[in-house]
GUGU-618942 format. One record per residue (C-alpha): residue number from 1; x, z, y negated. Coordinates in Angstrom, 1 decimal, always signed. Layout:
N
(node NUM (X Z Y))
...
% end
This chain:
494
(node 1 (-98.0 +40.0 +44.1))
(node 2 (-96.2 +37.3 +45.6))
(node 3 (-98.1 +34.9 +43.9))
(node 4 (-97.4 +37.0 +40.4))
(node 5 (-93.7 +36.6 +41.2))
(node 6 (-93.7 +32.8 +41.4))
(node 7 (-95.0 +32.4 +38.7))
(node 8 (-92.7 +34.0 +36.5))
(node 9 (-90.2 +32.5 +38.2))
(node 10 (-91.6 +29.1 +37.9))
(node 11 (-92.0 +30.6 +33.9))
(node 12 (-88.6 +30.8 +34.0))
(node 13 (-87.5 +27.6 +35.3))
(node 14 (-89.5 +25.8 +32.5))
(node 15 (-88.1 +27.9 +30.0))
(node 16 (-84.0 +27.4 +31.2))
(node 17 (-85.2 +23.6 +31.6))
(node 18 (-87.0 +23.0 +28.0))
(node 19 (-83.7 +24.9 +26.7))
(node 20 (-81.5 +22.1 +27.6))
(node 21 (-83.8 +19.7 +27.0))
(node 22 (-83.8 +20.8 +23.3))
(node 23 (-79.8 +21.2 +23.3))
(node 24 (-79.1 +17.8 +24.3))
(node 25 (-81.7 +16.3 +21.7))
(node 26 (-79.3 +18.4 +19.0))
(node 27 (-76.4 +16.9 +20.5))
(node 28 (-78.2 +13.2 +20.2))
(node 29 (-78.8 +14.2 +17.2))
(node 30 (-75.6 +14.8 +15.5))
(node 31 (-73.9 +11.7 +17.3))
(node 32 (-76.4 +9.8 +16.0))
(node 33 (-75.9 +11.2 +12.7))
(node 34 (-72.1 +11.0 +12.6))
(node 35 (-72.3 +7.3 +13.4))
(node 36 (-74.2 +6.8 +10.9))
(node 37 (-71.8 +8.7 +8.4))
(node 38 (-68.8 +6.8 +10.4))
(node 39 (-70.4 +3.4 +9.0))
(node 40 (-70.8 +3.9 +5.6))
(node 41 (-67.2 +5.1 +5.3))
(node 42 (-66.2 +1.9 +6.6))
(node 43 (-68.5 +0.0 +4.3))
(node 44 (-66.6 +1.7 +1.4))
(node 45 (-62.9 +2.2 +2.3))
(node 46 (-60.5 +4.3 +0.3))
(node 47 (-57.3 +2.4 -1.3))
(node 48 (-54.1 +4.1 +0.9))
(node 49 (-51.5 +5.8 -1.9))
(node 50 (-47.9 +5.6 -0.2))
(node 51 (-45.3 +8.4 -1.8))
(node 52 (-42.3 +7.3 -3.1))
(node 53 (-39.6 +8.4 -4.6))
(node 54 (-38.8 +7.1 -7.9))
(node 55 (-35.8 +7.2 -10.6))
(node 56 (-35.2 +5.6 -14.3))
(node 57 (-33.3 +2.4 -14.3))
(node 58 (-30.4 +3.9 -17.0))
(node 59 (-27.7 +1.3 -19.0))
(node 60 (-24.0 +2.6 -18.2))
(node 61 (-20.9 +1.5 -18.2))
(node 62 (-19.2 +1.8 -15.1))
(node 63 (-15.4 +1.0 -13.2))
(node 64 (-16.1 +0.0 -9.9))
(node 65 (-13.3 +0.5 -7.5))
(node 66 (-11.9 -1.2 -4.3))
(node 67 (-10.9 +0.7 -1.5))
(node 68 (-8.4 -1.0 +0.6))
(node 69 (-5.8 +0.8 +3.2))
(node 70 (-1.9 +0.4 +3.4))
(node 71 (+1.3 +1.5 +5.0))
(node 72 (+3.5 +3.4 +3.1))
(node 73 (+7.2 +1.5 +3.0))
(node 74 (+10.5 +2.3 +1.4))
(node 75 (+11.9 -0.4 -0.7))
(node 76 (+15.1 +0.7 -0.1))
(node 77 (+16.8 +1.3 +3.1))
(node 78 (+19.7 +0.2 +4.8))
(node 79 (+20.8 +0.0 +8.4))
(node 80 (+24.1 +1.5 +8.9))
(node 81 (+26.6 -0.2 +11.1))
(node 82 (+30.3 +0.1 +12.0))
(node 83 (+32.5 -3.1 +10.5))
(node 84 (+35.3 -2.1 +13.4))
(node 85 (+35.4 -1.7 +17.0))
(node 86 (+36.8 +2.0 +18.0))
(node 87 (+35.7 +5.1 +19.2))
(node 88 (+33.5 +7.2 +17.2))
(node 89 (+35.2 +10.6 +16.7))
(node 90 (+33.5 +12.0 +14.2))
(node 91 (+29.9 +12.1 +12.4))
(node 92 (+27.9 +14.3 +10.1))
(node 93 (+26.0 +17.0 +11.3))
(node 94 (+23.0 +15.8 +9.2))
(node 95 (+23.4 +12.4 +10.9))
(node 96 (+20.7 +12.6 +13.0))
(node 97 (+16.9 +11.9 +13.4))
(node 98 (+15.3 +13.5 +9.7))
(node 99 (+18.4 +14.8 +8.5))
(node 100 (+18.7 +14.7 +4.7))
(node 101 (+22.3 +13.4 +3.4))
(node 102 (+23.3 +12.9 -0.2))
(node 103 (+25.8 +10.0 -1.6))
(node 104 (+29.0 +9.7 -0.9))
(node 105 (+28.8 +12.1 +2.0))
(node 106 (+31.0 +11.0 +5.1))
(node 107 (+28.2 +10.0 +7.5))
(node 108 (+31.0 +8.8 +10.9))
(node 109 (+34.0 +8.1 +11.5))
(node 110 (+35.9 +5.3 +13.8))
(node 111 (+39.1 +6.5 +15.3))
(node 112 (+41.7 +5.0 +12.7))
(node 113 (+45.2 +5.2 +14.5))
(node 114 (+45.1 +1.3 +15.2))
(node 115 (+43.8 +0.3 +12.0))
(node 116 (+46.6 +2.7 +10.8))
(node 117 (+49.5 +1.1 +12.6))
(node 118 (+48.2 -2.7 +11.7))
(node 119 (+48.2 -1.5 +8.0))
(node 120 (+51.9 -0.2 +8.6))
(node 121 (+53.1 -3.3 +10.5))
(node 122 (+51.4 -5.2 +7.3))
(node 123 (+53.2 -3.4 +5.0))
(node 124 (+56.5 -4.0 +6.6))
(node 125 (+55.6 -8.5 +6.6))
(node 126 (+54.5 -8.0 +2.8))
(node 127 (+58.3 -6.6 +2.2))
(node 128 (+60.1 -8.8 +4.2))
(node 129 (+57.7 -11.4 +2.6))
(node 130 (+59.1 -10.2 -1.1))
(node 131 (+62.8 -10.4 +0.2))
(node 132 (+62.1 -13.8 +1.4))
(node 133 (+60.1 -15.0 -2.4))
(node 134 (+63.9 -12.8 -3.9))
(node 135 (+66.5 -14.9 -1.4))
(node 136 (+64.5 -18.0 -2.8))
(node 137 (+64.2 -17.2 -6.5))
(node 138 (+68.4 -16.8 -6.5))
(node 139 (+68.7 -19.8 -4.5))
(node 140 (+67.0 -21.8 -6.8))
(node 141 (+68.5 -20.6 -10.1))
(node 142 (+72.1 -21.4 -8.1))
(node 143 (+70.7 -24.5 -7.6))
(node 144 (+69.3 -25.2 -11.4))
(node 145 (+72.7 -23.9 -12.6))
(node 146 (+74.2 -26.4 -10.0))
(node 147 (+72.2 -29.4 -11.2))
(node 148 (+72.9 -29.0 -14.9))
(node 149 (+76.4 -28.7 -14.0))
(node 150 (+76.1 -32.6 -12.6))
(node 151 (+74.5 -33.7 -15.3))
(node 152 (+76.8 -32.4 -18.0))
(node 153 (+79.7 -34.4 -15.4))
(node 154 (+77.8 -37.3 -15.5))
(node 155 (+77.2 -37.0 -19.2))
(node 156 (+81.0 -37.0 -19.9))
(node 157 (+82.0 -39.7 -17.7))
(node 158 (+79.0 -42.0 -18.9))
(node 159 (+81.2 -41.2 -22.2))
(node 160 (+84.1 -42.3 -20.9))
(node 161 (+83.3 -45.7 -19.6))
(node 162 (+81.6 -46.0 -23.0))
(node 163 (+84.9 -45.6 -24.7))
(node 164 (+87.2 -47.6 -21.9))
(node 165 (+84.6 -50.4 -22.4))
(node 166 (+85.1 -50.4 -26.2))
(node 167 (+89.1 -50.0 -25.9))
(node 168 (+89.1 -53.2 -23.6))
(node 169 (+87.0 -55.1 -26.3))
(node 170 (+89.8 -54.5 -28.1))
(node 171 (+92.5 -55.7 -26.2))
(node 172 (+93.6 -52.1 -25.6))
(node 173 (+92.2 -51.0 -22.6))
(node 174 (+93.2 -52.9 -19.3))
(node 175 (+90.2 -54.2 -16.4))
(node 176 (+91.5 -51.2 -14.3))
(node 177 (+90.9 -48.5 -16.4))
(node 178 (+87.7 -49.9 -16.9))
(node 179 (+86.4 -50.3 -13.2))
(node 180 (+88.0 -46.1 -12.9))
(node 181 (+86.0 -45.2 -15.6))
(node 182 (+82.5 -47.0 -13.8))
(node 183 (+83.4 -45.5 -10.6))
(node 184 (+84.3 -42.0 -11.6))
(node 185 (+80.5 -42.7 -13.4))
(node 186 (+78.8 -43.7 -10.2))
(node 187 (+80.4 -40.8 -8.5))
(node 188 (+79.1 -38.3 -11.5))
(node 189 (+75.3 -39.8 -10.8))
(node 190 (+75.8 -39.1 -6.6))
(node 191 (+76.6 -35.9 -7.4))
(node 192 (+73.6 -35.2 -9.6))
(node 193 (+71.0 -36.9 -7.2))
(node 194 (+72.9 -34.2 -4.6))
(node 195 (+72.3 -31.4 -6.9))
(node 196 (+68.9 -32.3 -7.6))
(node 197 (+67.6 -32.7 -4.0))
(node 198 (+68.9 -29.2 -3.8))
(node 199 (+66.9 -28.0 -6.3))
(node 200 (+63.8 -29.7 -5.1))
(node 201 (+64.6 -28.2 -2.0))
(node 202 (+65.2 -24.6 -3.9))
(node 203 (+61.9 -25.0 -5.5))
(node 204 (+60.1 -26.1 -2.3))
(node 205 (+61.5 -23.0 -0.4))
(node 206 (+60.6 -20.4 -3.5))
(node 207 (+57.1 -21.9 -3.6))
(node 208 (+56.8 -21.1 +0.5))
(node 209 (+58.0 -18.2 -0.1))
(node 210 (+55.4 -16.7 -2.6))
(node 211 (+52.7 -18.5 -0.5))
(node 212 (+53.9 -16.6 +2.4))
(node 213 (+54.3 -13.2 +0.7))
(node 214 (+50.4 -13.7 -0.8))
(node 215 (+49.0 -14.4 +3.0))
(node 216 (+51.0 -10.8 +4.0))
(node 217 (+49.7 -8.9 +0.7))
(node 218 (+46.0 -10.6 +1.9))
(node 219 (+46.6 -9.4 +5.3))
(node 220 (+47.3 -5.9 +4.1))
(node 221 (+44.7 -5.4 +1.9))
(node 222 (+42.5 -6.8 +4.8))
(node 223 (+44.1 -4.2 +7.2))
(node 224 (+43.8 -1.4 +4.3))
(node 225 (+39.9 -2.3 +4.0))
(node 226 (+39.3 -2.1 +7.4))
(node 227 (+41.1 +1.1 +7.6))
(node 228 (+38.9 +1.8 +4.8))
(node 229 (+35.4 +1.1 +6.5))
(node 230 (+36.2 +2.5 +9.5))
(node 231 (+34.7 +5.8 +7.4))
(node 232 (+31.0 +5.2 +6.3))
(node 233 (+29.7 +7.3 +3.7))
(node 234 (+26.3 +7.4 +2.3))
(node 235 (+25.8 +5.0 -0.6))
(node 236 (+22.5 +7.0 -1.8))
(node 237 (+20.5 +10.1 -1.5))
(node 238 (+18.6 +9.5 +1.8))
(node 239 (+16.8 +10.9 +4.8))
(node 240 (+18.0 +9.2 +8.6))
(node 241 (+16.4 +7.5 +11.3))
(node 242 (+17.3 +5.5 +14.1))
(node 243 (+20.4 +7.4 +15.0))
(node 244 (+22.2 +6.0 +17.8))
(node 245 (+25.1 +7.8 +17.8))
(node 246 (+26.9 +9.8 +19.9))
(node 247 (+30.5 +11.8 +19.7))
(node 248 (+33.2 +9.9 +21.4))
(node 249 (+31.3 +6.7 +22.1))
(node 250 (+32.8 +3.4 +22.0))
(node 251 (+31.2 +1.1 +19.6))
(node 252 (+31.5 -2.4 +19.0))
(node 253 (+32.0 -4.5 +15.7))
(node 254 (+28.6 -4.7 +13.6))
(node 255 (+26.8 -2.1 +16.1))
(node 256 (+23.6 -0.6 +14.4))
(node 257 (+24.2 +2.9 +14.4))
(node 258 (+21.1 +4.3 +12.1))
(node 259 (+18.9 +3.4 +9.3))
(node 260 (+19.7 +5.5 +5.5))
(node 261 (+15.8 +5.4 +4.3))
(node 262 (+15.5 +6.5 +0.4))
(node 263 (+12.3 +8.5 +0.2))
(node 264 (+11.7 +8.6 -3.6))
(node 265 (+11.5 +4.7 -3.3))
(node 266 (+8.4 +4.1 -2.0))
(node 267 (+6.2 +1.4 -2.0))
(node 268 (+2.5 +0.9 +0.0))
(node 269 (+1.6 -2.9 +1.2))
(node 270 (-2.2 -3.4 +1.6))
(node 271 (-4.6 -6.4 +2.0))
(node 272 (-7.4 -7.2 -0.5))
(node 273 (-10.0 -10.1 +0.4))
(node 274 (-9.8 -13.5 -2.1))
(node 275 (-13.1 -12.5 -4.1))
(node 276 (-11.4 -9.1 -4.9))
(node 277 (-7.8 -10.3 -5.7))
(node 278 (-9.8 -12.2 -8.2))
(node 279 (-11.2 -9.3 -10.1))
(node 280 (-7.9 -8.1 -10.4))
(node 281 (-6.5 -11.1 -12.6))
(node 282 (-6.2 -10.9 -16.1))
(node 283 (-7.6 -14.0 -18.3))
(node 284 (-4.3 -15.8 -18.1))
(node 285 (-4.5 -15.5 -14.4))
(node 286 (-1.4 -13.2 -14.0))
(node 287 (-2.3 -10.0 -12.2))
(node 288 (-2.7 -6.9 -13.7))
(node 289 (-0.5 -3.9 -13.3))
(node 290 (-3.3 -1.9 -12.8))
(node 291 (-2.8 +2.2 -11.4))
(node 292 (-4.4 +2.6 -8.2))
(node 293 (-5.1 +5.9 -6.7))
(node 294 (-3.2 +6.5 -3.2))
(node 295 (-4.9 +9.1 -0.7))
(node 296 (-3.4 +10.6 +2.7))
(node 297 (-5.2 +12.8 +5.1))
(node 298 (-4.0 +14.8 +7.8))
(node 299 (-5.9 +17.3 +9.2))
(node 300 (-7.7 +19.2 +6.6))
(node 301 (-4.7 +18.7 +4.0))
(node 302 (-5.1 +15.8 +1.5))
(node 303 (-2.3 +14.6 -0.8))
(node 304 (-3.2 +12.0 -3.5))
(node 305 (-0.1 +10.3 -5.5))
(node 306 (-0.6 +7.9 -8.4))
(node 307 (+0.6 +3.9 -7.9))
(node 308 (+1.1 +0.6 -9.9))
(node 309 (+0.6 -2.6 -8.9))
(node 310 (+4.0 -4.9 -8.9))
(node 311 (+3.5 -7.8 -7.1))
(node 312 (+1.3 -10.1 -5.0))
(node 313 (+2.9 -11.3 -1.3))
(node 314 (+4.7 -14.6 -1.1))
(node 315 (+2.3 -16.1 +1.5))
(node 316 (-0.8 -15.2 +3.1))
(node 317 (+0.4 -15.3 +6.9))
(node 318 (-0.8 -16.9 +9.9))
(node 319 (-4.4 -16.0 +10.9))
(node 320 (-4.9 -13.4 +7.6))
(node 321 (-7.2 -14.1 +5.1))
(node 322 (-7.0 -12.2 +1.3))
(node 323 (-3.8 -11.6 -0.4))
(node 324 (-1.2 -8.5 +0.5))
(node 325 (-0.7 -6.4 -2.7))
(node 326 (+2.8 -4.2 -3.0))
(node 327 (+2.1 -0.9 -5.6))
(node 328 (+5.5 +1.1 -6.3))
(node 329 (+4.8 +5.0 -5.9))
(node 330 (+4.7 +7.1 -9.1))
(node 331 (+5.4 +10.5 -8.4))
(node 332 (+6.5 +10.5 -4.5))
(node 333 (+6.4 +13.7 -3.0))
(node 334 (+9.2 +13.3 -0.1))
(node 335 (+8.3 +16.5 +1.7))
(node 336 (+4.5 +15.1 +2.0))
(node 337 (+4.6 +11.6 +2.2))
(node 338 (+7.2 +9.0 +4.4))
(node 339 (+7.7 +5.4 +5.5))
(node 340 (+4.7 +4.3 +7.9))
(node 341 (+2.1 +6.7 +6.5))
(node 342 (-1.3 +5.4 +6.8))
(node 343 (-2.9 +5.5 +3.1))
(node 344 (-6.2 +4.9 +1.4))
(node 345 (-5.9 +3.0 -1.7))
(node 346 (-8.4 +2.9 -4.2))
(node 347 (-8.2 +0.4 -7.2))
(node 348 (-9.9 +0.5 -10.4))
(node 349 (-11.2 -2.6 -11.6))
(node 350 (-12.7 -4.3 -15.6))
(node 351 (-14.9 -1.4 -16.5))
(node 352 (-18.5 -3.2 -16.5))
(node 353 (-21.1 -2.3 -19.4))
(node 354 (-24.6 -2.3 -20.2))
(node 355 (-25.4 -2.1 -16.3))
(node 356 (-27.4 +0.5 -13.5))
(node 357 (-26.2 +1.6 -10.7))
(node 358 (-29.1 +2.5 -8.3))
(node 359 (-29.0 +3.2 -4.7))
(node 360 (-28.5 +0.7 -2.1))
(node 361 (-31.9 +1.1 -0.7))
(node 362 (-33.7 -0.3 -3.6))
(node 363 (-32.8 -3.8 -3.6))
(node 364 (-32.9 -6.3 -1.2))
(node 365 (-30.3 -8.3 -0.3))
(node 366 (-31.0 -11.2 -3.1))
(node 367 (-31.6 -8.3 -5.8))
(node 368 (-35.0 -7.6 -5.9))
(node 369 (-36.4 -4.1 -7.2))
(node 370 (-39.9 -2.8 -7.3))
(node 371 (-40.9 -1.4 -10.8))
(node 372 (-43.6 +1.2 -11.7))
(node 373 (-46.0 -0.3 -13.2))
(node 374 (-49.8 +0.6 -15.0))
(node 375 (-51.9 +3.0 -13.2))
(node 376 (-49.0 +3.4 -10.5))
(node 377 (-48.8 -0.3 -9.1))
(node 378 (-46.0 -1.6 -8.2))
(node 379 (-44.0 -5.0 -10.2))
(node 380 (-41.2 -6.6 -8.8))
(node 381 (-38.4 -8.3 -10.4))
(node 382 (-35.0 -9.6 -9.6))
(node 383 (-31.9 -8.5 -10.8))
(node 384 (-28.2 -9.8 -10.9))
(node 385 (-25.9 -8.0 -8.3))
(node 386 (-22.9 -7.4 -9.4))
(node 387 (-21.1 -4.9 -6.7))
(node 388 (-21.5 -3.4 -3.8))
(node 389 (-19.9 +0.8 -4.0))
(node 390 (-20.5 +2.0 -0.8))
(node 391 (-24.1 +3.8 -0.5))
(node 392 (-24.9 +2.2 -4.2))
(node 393 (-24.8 -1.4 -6.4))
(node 394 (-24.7 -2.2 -9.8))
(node 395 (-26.7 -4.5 -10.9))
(node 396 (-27.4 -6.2 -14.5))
(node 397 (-30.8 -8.0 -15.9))
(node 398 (-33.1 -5.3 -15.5))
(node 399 (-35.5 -3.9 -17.7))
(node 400 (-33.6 -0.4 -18.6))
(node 401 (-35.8 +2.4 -19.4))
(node 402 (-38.4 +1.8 -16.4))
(node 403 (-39.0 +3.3 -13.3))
(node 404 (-38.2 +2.0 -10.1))
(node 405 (-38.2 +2.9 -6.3))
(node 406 (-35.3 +4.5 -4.9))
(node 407 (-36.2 +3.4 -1.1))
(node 408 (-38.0 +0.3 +0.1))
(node 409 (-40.2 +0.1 +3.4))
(node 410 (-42.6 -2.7 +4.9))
(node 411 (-45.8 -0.6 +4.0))
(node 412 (-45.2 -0.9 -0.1))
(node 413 (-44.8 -4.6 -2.2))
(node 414 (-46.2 -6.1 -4.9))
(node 415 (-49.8 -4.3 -6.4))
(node 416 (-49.3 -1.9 -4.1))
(node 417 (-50.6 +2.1 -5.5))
(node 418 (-48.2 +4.3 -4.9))
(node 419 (-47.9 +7.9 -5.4))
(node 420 (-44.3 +8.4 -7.6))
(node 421 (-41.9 +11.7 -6.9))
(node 422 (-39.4 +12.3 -9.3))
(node 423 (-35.9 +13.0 -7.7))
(node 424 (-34.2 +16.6 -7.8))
(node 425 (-31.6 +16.8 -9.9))
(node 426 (-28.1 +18.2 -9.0))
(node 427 (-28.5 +21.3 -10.9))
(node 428 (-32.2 +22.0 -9.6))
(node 429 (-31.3 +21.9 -6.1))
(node 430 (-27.8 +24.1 -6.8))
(node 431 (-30.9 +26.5 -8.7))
(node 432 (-33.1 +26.0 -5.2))
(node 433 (-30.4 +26.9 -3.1))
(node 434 (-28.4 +29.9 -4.9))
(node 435 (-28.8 +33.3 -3.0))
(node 436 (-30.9 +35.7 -5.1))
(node 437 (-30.0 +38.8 -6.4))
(node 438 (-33.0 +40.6 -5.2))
(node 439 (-34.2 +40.1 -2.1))
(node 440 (-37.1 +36.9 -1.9))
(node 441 (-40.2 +37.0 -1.0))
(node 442 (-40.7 +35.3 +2.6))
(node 443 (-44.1 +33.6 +3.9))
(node 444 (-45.0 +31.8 +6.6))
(node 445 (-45.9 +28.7 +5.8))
(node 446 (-49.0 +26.4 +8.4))
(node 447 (-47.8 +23.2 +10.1))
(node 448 (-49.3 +21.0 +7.4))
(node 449 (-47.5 +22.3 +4.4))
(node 450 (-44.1 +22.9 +5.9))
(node 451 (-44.6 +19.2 +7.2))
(node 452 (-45.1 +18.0 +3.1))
(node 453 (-42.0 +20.0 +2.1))
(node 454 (-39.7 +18.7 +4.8))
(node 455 (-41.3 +15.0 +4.3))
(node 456 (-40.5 +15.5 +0.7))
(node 457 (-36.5 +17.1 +1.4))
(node 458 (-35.7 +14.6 +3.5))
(node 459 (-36.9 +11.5 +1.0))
(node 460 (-34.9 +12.6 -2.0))
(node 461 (-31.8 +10.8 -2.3))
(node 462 (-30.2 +12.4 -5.2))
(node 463 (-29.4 +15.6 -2.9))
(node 464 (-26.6 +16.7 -1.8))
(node 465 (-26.0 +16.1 +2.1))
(node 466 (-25.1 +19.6 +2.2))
(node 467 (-27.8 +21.3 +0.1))
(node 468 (-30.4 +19.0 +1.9))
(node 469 (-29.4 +19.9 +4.9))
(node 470 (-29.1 +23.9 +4.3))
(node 471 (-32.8 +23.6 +2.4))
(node 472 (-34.3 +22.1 +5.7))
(node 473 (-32.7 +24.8 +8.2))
(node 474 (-34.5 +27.2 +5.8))
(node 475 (-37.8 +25.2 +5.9))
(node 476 (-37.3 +25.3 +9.6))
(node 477 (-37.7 +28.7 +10.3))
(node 478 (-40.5 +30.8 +10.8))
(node 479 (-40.6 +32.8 +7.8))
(node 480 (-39.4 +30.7 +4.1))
(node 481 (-38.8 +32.0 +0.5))
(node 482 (-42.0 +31.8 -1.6))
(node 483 (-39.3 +30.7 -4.4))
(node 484 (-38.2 +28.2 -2.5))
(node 485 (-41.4 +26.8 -1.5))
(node 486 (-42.7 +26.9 -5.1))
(node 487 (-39.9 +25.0 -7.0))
(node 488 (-40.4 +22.0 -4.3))
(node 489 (-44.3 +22.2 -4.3))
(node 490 (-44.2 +21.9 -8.6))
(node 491 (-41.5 +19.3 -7.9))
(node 492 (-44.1 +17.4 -5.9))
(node 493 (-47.0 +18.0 -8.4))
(node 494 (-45.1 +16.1 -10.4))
% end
């Protein structure tokens, strides 16, 4: 019995023992055979396909646009200051920080009662001054009257000796009469010399005299204008700033007391770099008067206002480079936009034709594209770049009609086969992500095809931000719209 029992359990050994024997020569087996498969795969390799996305390189005619930045200034302002010393005893109540005043309003006021009294006390000089210029005009017509009196005398007795003087040639008259006749003569001319020193005298005194009353009449209008500015009023409609003033404060002559700031007149100074302040020359090397487009943003509000170039600055300034370009505000909105706003300025430039504009990504930096060529390969050629617009440049020189990648990598060149995906358009993805009416029908997608979809999402260029970004939160959940995932898998096919 015993010896029956070892021997089925030595039957049993052998049989566990040729069972594992026979397993591990299957498992030798297989190795041996997937080596062998391993090797002739690597005697005949498969040529790698890369995926890329691909678009048509299409002639346009496009206006680039710089985009510069500028603070908003008012052309016209002007800083309000007292011509006279005094106390200020009255002002506006819109004469403060913001506060809106129109012209002619009285803005302050410098207590006037001296100014009043020197106008007074120059009234009283310019009338003494006119009795003065009266006293002398009378004196001097005396004195006229006086001289022509003399001279008629010493007409008469030059006369007489005349006549003595002929009598004596005669034998009538005697030597006596004679020398009484030259001396009542000489006495005639003494007399007239007299009268006539008067009268320069006369004139002299008159001419003082109407000098004198125009320094009192200056004096007084002087006094009357000082009188005069010791009220400023506004000389335009204007909003304040830099009010210093304060009720019952003294202030001095030519004291600053706040800035009138028109806010229709507005103007925005911003900085271009030399190569663009060249594009913005007309042929005869003036600059153009182009419209630019000015943008300010504040929160979520944005207010855009239309501008025209005047004028380029006078220099360039110490340690700038470019040129500063002033543009005049067309339709300023005061309530919206004021002095020192921070703007974005966008500037049209020469329209440019028979060009592409392609995304960034496809050229390098010397302008050369990949083409899609026969049977998928890739041809490169260089084209002429002409601008840089942000996320895009245009470029000229290419061969218009053919398609090209949108994004280069390191893996894809020259020769290279590549697998080409159109590009959604704008109006596919708005289909893809409109909300059905009915509700969709949801699947659950394996690792490896929700991996192709995103993959493909996420490589399109011509998206959206925002519709890419809502189609890959959908892809990302567990359960996706069979609609959804159809439209991007025929996209793919394609």
């Amino acid at each position: 019995m015993k010896f029956l029992i070892r021997s089925l359990g030595g039957l049993f050994v052998f049989a566990v023992t040729l069972g594992f024997l026979l397993l591990a020569g299957g498992q030798i087996f297989l190795a041996m055979q997937a080596a062998q498969n391993d090797g002739s795969s690597a005697r005949t390799p498969r040529e790698r396909m890369f995926s890329v996305n691909v678009d048509t390189l299409e002639a346009v005619t496009t206006t680039p646009v710089i985009t510069s930045y500028g603070n908003l200034e008012s052309w016209r302002s002007l800083e309000l200051r007292s011509s006279v010393a005094g106390k200020l005893v009255e002002f506006a109540p819109e004469f403060r920080d913001g506060g809106i005043v129109t012209a002619g309003q009285v803005l302050f006021q410098i207590d006037p009662t001296k100014l009043e009294t020197t106008v007074a006390l120059a009234e009283i000089d310019v009338a003494e001054a006119r009795g003065e210029v009266a006293d002398a005009t009378a004196a001097l017509l005396l004195s006229q009257a006086e001289m022509d009196a003399a001279q008629a005398q010493l007409t008469l007795r030059t006369q007489a000796l005349e006549r003595q003087q002929d009598l004596q040639s005669r034998g009538v008259s005697t030597e006596l009469d004679v020398e009484s006749a030259v001396l009542a003569q000489s006495s005639a001319q003494q007399t007239l010399v007299g009268r006539q020193q008067a009268n320069a005298q006369a004139v002299t005194r008159s001419a003082r005299a109407e000098i004198t009353l125009n320094r009192k009449e200056i004096a007084l209008e002087e006094a009357r204008r000082m009188l005069a500015e010791a009220k400023v009023t506004a000389s335009f409609d204007g909003v304040m700033s830099e009010v210093t003033a304060v009720l019952g404060r003294l202030v001095s002559a030519n004291e600053k007391l706040g800035v009138l700031i028109d806010p229709f007149a507005l103007e925005v100074a911003f900085r271009v770099s030399n190569t663009q302040f060249a594009r913005l020359l007309d042929d005869g090397g003036e600059l153009r008067r182009s419209k630019v487009r000015l943008i300010l943003t504040y929160g979520s509000t944005r207010v855009e206002a239309d501008g025209k170039i005047e004028r380029a600055g006078a220099e360039v300034g110490d340690g700038q480079i470019g040129r500063v370009l002033y543009a005049r505000v067309l339709n300023a909105d005061a309530s919206l936009l004021r002095p020192g706003d921070f703007l974005t300025v966008e500037i049209p430039e020469q329209p440019l034709d028979n060009v592409a504009v392609i995304p960034a990504s496809a050229a390098t930096a010397d302008g050369r594209i990949l083409l899609l060529g026969d049977g998928n390969r890739l041809e490169e050629v260089t084209a002429t770049l002409l601008r840089r617009l942000g996320d895009e440049i245009v470029v000229s020189d290419v061969p218009f009609g053919r398609t090209y990648v949108i994004e280069r990598s390191s893996q894809i060149g020259t020769g290279i086969q590549v697998n080409p995906l159109e590009p959604v358009s704008a109006e596919e993805a708005a289909a893809i992500t409109a909300a059905p009416a009915a509700e969709p029908e949801m699947i659950t997608l394996d690792h490896e095809r929700r991996a192709k979809l995103i993959a493909f999402v996420e490589a399109n260029q011509s998206m959206a931000a925002d519709s890419k970004a809502r189609i890959l939160s959908e892809l990302a959940l567990p359960e996706v719209s069979l609609e959804l995932v159809e439209r991007f898998e025929a996209k793919m096919e394609q």
